[in-house]
C-alpha positions as CSV (number, residue, x, y, z in Angstrom):
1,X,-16.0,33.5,13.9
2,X,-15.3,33.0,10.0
3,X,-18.2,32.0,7.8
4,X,-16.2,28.7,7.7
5,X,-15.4,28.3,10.5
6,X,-19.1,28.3,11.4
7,X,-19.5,25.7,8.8
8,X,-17.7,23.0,10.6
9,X,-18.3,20.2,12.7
10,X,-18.4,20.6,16.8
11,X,-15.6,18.2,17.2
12,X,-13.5,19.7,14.1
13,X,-14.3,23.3,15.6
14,X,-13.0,22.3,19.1
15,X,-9.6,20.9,17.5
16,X,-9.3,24.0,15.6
17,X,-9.8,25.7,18.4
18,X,-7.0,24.0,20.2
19,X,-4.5,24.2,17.4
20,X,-4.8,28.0,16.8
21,X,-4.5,28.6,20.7
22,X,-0.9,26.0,21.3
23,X,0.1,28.1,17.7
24,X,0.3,25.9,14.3
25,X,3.9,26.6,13.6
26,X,4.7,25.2,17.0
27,X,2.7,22.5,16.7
28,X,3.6,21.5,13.1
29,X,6.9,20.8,14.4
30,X,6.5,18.7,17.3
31,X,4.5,16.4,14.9
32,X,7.2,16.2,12.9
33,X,9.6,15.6,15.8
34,X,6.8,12.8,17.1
35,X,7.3,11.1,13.5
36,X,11.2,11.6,13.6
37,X,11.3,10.0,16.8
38,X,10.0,6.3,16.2
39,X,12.9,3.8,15.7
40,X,13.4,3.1,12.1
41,X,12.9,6.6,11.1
42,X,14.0,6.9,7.5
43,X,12.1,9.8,5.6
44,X,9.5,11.8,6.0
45,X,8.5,14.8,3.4
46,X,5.7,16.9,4.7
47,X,5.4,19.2,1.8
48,X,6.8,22.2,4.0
49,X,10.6,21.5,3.8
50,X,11.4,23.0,0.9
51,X,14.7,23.2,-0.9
52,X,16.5,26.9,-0.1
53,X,17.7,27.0,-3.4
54,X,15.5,25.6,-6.0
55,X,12.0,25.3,-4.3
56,X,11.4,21.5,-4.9
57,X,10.1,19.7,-1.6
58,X,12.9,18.1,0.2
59,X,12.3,15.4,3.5
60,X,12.9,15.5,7.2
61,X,15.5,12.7,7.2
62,X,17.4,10.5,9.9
63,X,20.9,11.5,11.3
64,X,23.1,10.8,9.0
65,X,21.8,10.7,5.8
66,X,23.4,11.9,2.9
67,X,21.3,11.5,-0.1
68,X,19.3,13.5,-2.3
69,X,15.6,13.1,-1.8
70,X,14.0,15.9,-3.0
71,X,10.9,15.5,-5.5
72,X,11.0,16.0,-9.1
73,X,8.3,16.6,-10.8
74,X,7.8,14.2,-13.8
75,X,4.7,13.2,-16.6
76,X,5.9,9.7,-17.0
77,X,3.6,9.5,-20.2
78,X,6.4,12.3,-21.5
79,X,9.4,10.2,-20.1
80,X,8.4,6.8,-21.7
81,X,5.9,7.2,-24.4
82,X,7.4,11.2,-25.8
83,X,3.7,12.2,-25.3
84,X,2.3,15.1,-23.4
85,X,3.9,18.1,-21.9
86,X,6.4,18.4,-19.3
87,X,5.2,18.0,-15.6
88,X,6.2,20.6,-13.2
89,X,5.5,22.1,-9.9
90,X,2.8,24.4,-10.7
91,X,0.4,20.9,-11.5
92,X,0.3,20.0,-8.1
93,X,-2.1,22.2,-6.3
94,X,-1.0,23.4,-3.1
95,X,-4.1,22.9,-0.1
96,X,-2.4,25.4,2.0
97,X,-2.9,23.3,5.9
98,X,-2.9,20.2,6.8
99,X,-1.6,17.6,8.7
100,X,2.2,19.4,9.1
101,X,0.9,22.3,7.8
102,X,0.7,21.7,3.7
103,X,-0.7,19.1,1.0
104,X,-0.1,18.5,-2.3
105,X,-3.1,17.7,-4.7
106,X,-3.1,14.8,-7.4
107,X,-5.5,15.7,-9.7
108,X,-8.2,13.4,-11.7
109,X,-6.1,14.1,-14.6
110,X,-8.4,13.7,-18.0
111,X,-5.4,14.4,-20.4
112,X,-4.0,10.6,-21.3
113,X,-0.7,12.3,-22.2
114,X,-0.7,13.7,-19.2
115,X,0.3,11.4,-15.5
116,X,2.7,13.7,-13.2
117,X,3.7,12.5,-10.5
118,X,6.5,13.4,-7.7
119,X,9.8,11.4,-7.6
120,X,12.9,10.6,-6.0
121,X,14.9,9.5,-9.5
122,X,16.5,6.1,-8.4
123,X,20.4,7.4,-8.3
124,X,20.0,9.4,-5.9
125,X,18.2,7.0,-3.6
126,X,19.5,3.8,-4.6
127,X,21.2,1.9,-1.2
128,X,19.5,4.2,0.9
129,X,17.4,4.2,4.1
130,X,14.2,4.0,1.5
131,X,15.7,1.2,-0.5
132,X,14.5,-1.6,1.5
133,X,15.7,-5.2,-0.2
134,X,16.8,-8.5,0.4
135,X,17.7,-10.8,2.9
136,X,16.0,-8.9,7.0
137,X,15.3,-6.0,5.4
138,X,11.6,-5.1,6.5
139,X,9.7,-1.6,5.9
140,X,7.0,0.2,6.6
141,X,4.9,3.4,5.3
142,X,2.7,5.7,6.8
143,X,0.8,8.6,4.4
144,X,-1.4,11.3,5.8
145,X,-3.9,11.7,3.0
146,X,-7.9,12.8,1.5
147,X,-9.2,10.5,-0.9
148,X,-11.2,11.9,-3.8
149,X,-10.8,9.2,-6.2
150,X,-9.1,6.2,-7.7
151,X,-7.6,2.7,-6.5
152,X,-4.1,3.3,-7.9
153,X,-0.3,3.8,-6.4
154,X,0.0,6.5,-3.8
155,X,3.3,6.1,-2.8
156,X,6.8,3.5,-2.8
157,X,9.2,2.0,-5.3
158,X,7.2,0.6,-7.9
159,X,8.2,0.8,-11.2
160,X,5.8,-1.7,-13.0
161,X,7.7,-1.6,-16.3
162,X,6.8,0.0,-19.9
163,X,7.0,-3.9,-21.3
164,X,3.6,-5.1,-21.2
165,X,1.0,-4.6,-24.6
166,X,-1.8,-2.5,-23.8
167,X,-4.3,-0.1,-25.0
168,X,-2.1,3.2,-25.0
169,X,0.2,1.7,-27.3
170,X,3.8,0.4,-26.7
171,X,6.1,2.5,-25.0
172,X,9.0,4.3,-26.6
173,X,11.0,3.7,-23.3
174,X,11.0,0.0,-22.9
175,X,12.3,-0.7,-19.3
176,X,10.7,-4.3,-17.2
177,X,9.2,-3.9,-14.2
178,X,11.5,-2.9,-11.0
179,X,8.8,-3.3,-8.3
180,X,9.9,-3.4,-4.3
181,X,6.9,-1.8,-2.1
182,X,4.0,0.3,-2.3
183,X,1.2,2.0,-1.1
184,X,-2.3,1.6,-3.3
185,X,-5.5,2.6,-2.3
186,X,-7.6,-1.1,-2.8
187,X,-7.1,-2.1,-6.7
188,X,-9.1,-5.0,-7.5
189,X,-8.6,-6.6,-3.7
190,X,-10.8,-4.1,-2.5
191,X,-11.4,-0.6,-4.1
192,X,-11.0,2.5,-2.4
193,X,-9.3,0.4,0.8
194,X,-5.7,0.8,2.0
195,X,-3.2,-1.6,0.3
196,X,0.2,-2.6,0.2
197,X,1.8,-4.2,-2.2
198,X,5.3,-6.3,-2.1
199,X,7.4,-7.7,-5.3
200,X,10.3,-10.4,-4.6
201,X,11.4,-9.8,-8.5
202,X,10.4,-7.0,-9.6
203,X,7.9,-8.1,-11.5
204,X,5.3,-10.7,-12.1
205,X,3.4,-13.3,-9.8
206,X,1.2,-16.5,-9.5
207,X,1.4,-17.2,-13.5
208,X,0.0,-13.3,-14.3
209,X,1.7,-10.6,-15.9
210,X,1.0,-8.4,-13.0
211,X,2.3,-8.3,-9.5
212,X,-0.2,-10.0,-7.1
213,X,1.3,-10.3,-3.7
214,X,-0.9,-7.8,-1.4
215,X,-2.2,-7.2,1.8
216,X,-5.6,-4.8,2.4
217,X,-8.1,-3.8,4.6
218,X,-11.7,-4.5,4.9
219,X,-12.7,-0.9,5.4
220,X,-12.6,1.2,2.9
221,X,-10.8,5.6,3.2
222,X,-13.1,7.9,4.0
223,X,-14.0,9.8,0.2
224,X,-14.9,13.2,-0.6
225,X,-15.6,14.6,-4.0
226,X,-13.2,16.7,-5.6
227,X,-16.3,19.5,-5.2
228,X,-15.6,19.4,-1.6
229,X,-15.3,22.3,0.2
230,X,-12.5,23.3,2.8
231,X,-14.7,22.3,5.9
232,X,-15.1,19.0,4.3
233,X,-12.1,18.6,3.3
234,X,-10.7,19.4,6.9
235,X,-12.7,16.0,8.2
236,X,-11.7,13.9,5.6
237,X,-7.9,13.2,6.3
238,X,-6.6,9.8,7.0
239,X,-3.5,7.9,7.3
240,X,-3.1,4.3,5.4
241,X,0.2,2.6,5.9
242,X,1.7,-0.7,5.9
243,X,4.4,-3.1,7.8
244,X,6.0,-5.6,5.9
245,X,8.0,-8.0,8.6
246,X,10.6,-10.2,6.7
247,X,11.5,-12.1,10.1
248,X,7.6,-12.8,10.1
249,X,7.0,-13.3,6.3
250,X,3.8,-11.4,6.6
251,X,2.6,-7.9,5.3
252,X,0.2,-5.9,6.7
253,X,-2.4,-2.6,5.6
254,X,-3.5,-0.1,8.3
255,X,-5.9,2.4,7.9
256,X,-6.4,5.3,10.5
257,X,-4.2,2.8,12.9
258,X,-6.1,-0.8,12.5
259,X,-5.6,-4.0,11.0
260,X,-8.3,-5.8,11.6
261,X,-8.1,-9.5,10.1
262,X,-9.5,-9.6,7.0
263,X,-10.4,-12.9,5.0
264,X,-11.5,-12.9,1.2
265,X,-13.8,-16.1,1.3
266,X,-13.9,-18.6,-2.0
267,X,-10.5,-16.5,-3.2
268,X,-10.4,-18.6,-6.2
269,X,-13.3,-16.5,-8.0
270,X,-12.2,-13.3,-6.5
271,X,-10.8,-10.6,-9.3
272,X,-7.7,-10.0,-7.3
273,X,-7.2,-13.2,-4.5
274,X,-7.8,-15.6,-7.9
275,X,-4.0,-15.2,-8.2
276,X,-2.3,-16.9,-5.1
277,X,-5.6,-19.4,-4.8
278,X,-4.4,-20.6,-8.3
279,X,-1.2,-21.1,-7.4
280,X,-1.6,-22.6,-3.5
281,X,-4.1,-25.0,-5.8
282,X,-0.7,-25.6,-7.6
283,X,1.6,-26.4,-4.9
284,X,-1.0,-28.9,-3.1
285,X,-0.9,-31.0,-6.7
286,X,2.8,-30.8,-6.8
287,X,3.2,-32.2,-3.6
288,X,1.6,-35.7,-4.6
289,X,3.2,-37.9,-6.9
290,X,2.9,-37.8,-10.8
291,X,1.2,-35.6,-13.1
292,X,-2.0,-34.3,-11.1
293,X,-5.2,-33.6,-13.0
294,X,-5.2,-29.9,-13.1
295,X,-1.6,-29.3,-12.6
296,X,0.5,-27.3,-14.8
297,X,4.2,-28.4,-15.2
298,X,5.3,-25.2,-16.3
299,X,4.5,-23.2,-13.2
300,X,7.8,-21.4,-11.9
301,X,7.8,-23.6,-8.8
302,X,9.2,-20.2,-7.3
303,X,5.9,-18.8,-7.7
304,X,3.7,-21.8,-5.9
305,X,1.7,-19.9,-2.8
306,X,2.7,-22.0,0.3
307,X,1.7,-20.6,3.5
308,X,2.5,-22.9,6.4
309,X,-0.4,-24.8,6.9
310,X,1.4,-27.4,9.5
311,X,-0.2,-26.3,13.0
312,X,-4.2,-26.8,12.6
313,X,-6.0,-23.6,14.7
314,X,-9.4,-25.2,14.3
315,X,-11.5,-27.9,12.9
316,X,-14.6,-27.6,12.3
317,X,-16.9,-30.3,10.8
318,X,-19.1,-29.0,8.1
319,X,-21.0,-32.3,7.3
320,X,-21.1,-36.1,7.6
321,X,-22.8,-39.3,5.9
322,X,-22.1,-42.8,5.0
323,X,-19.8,-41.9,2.1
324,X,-17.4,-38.8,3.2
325,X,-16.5,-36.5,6.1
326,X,-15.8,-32.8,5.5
327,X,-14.2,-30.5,7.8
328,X,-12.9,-26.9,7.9
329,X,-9.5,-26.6,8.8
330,X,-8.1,-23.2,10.0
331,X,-4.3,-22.3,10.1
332,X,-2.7,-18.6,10.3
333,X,-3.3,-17.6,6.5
334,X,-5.9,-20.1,4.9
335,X,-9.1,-22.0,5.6
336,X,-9.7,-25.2,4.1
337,X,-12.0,-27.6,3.2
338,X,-11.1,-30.9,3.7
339,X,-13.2,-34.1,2.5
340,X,-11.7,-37.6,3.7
341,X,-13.9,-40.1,1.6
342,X,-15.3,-43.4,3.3
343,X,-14.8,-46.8,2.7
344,X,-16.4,-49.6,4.7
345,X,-17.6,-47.2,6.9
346,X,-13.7,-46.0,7.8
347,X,-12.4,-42.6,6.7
348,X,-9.6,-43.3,3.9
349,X,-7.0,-40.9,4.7
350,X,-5.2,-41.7,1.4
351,X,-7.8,-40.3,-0.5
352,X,-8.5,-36.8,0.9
353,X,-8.7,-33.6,-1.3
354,X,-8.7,-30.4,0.1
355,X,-10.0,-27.0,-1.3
356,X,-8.7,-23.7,-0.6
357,X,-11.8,-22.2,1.1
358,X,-10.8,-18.9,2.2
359,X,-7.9,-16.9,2.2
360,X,-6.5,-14.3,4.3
361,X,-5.6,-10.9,2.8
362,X,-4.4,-8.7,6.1
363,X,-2.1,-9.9,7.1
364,X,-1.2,-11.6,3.6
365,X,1.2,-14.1,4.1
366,X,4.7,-13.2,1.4
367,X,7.6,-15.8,1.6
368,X,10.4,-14.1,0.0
369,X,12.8,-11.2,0.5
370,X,12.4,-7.6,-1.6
371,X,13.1,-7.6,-4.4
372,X,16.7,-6.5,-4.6
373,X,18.3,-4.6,-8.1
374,X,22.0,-5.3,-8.7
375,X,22.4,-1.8,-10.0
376,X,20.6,1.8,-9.6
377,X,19.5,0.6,-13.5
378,X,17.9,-2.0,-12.4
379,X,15.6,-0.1,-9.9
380,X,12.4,2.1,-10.0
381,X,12.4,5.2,-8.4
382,X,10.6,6.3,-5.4
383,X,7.2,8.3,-6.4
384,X,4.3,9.7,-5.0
385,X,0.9,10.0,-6.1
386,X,1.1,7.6,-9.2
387,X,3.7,4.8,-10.6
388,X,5.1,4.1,-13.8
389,X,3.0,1.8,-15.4
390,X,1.8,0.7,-18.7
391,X,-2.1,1.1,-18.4
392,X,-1.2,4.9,-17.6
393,X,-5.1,5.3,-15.9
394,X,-5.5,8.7,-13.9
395,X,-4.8,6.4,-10.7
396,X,-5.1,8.1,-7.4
397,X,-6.6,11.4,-7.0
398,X,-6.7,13.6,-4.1
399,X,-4.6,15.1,-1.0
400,X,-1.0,13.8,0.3
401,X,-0.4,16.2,3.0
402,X,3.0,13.4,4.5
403,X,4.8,10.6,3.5
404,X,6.6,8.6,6.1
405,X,9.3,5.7,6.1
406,X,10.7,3.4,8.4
407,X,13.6,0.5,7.8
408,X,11.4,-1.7,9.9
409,X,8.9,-3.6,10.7
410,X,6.2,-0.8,12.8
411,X,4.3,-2.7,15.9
412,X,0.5,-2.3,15.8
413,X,1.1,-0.1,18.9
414,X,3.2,2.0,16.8
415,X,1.1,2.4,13.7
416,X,-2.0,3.3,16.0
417,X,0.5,6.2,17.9
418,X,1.5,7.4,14.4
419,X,-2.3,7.9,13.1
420,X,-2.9,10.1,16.2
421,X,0.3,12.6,15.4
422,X,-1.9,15.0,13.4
423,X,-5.3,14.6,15.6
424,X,-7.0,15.7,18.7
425,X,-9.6,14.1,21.1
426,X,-12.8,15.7,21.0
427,X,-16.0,14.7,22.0
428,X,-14.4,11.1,23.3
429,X,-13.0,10.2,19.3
430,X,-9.8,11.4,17.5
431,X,-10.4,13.6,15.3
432,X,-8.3,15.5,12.2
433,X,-6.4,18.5,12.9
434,X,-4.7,19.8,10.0
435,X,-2.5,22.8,10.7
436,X,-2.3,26.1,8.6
437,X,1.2,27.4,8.8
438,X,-0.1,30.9,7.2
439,X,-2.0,31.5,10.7
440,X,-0.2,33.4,12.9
């Protein structure tokens, strides 16, 4: 036994064990063939399929498909600010194993000028199976992955623009955002958790200059440091994903298979959840006559949060005396307090207010279509590992070892089978069992 190999876990051990016996080569490509074979299938680049001619990483794809989706390598910094040196395929590390055999590092990069990142440039993709838009087009994600670091983009079409002021100075490149879907690992909602993040216009929401419709999980990816070493490492893969159901208005982040429900509770001072409180606080003073106190006129009444809120789950009564009644109602995406004043000892139902008490965040209620760009320049590109964005901060860091697409809505069933492609039972739990193709 190998002075790693010693250094592993029992249940690790046991799945090597397993692998190395059924042969990795073999069993790289059933996993790829498990992927391939849930409806939907769009895309899925593993970091092995490799161009014949030119080297760059090209993707398992559906029957069928014609376009180009193999990865360029690209600093945006370079692209949009002329800063920085040009990216290319030697800055993204190569593991060697893992989930179909092969990952790709994204490094903690400490250069400003310096964000590479891995792209499917936009007209060669645009109308495509991973160009998911408009009216009952749904989509979902899966991503294999080791998280080292950051809360940023890790994969999707999310071009946030070059347009807004900020502290790296304006862009050279100007271009608005051209936002669809994405993978992010928390942001603000919940650092260091599995996100997903939808766009109806590419760009803004709620009254902010950023995007701010999201769904994310309560648990947080497993982390190692970048210091870890290869037995670590080996224990530390995941899977994140997302299924965004247009039918169902509703988007929803999975991580390692689950969704449990998560609820982010007095949203309005939450750093992220702030956003759609402000404006579902918006569309219950529209709905009354005149000019409420509070309300702003000049909110895009496209951007008001209205989740439907007609079918009561629960009420609860929180308190009671001689001058009010307050009660906790429950619907589907939102708690909230309601407070029916008394007069003469009778409720007054004309005079109840009601305060958004908590607000659910997976799933996270969207009630629009994708975004949908009349032209290829109109769109972002599809990137992995960062976005285009103006803030340019190092963003994720860490291991990718497969990114997987589907032109539909996944089922819960479905997103649990798909976190289990590149594990083993041991020990009565599912373990990681990334694949070295090197091994005989």
């Amino acid at each position: 036994m190998s002075p790693i190999s010693r250094c592993l876990l029992p249940s690790t051990l046991l799945a090597v064990f397993a692998l190395h016996a059924a042969g990795d080569a073999g069993e790289a490509r059933r996993r790829v063939r498990a992927v391939a074979s849930v409806p939907g299938f769009v895309a899925l680049w593993d970091f092995v399929a490799r161009d014949p001619h030119d080297g760059r990483f090209t993707a398992h794809t559906a029957p069928g498909v014609t376009h180009d989706l193999r990865l360029d390598a690209m600093n945006y910094v370079r692209e949009y600010w002329g800063q920085g040196r040009p990216a290319a395929y030697a800055d993204f590390p190569l593991l060697g194993r893992g989930p179909f055999g092969q990952a790709v590092r994204f490094l903690d990069e400490s250069d400003p000028s310096f964000r590479p990142l891995l792209l499917v440039p936009r007209p060669r993709m645009h109308d495509s199976g991973l160009d998911a838009k408009g009216p009952h087009r749904s989509v979902s994600m899966v991503v294999w992955l080791i998280r080292q670091g950051g809360n940023h983009a890790i994969a999707g079409i999310w071009h946030e623009g070059t347009d807004l002021e900020h502290a790296a100075g304006r862009a050279a490149r100007v271009e608005p955002g051209m936002r669809q879907y994405a993978l992010f690992a928390g942001l603000a909602a919940n650092n260091g958790a599995s996100a997903a993040h939808v766009s109806e216009n590419g760009r803004n929401s709620f009254g902010d200059k950023y995007a701010r419709n999201l769904s994310v999980t309560r648990d947080l990816i497993p982390t190692v440091p970048a210091s870890a070493s290869g037995p670590q490492l080996d224990e530390a893969w995941s899977v994140v994903g997302f299924s965004y159901d247009n039918r169902r208005h509703t988007v929803t982040s999975y991580l390692n298979g689950h969704a449990p429900g998560y609820w982010i509770a007095n949203p309005q001072t939450h750093p992220f959840y702030q956003w759609p409180a402000r404006a579902w606080l918006q569309a219950q003073l529209r709905a009354q006559p005149g000019l409420q106190e509070g309300e702003d006129p000049a909110f895009p009444a496209d951007q008001l949060y209205q989740p439907p809120e007609k079918k009561t789950l629960r009420r609860t009564l929180l308190s009671e005396d001689g001058l009010r009644r307050v009660e906790l109602h429950e619907f589907e995406f939102t708690k909230v307090r309601v407070t029916f004043p008394k007069r003469g000892g009778r409720l007054d139902p004309a005079a109840v207010t009601r305060e958004l008490a908590e607000l659910r965040a997976n799933p996270f209620w969207f009630g629009h279509d994708l975004y949908a760009p009349p032209s290829a320049a109109a769109g972002g590109p599809f990137t992995i590992g960062r976005v285009i964005h103006s803030g340019r901060s190092p963003g994720f860091s860490g291991f990718l070892g497969g990114v997987a697409v589907y032109s539909r809505a996944l089922s819960a069933a479905e997103m649990l089978k798909l976190s289990r492609v590149a594990a083993t039972r041991a020990r009565g739990r599912w373990v990681p069992a990334p694949v070295d193709l090197a091994r005989p």
